[in-house]
TORFI-423124 format. One record per residue (C-alpha): z, y, x; residue number from 1. Coordinates in steps of 0.2 Angstrom, whole numbers, plus 5000, padded with zeros to 4 digits. Layout:
<nupas>
<nupa Z="Z" Y="Y" X="X" mike="NUM"/>
...
</nupas>
This chain:
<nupas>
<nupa Z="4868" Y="5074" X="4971" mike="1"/>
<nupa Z="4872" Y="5084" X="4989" mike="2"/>
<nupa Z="4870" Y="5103" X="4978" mike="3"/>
<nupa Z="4882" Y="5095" X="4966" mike="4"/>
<nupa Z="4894" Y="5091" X="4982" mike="5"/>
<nupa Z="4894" Y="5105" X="4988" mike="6"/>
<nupa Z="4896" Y="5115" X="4976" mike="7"/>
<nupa Z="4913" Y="5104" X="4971" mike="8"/>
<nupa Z="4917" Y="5105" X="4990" mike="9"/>
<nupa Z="4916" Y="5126" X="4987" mike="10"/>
<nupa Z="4924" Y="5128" X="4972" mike="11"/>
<nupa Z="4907" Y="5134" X="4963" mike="12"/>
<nupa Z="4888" Y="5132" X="4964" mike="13"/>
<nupa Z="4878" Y="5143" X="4976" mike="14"/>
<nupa Z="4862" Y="5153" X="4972" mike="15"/>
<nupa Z="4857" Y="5152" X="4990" mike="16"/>
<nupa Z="4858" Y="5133" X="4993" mike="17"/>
<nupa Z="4843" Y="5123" X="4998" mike="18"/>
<nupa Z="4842" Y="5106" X="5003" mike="19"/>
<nupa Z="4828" Y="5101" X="5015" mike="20"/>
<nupa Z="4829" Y="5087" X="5021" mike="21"/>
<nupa Z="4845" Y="5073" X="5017" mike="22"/>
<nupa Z="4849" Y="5057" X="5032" mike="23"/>
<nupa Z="4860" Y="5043" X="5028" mike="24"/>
<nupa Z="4874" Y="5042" X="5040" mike="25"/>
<nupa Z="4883" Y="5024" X="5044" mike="26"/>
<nupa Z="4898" Y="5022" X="5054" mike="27"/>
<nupa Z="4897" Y="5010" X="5068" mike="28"/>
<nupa Z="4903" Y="5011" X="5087" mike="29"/>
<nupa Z="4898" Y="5002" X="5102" mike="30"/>
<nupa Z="4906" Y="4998" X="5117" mike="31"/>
<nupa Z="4896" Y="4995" X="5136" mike="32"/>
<nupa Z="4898" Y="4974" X="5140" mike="33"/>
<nupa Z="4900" Y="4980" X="5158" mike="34"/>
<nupa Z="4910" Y="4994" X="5164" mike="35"/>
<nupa Z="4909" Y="4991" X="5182" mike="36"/>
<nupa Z="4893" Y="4989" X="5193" mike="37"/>
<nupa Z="4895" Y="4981" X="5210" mike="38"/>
<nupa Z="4878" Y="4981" X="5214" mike="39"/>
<nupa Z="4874" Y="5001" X="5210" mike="40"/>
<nupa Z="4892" Y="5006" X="5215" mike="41"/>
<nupa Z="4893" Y="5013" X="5196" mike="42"/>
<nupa Z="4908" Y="5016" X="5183" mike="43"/>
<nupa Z="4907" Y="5019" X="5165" mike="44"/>
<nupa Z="4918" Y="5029" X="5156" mike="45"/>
<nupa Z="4919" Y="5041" X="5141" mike="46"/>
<nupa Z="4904" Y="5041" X="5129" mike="47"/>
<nupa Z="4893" Y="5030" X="5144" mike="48"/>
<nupa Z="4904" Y="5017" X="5140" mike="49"/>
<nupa Z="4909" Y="5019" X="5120" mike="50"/>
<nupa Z="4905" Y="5029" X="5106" mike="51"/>
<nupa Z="4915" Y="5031" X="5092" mike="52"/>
<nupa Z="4913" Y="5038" X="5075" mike="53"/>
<nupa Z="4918" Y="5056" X="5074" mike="54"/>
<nupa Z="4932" Y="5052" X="5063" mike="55"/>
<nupa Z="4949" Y="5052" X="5068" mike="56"/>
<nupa Z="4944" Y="5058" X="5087" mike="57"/>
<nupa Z="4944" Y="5042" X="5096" mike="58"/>
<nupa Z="4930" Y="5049" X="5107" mike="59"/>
<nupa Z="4939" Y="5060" X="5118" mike="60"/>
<nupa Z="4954" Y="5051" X="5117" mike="61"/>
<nupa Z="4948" Y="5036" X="5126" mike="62"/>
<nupa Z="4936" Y="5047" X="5138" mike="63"/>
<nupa Z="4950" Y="5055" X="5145" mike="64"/>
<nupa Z="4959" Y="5037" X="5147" mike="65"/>
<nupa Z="4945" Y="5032" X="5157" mike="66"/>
<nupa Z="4945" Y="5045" X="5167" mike="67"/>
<nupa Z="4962" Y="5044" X="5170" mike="68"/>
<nupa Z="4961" Y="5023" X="5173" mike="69"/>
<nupa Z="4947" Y="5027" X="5185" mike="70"/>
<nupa Z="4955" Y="5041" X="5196" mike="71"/>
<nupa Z="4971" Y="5030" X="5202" mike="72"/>
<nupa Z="4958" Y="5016" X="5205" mike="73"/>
<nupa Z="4947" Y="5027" X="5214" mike="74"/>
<nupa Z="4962" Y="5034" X="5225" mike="75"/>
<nupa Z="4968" Y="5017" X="5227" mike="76"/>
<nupa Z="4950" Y="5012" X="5234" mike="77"/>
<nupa Z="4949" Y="5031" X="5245" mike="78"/>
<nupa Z="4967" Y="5029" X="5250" mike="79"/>
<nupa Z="4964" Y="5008" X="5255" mike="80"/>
<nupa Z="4976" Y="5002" X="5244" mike="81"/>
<nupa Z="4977" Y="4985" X="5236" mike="82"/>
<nupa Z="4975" Y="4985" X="5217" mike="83"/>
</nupas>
């Protein structure tokens, strides 16, 4: 079944083609419950906080919008401001 898909894929069948070893794949993502730590004076963010399934790139979308969300809250903590 995975020679016959890839040769469909190519547009032909290969000689060279071996398949070893095959490994279901099922799409899920999780997401962290907390995102803050008081006690440990931790963050989350990026793939600490969420994974994603590789489609569509959600992963690096939303770690760099926690990065982002978590550098004006860190410079409003440095700069002593009131969130």
């Amino acid at each position: 079944m995975c020679e016959d898909l890839i040769f469909k894929l190519v547009g032909h069948e290969l000689e060279d083609i071996s398949i070893l070893d095959i490994k279901p794949w099922v799409m899920h993502a999780e997401v962290a419950e907390k995102f803050l730590s008081f006690e440990n004076q931790v963050f989350l963010a990026g793939d600490a906080a969420h994974r994603f399934p590789p489609a569509g790139g959600f992963g690096i979308i939303t770690g760099i919008q926690d990065a982002q969300n978590l550098a004006w809250k860190l410079a409003a903590v440095v700069n002593d401001c009131h969130i």
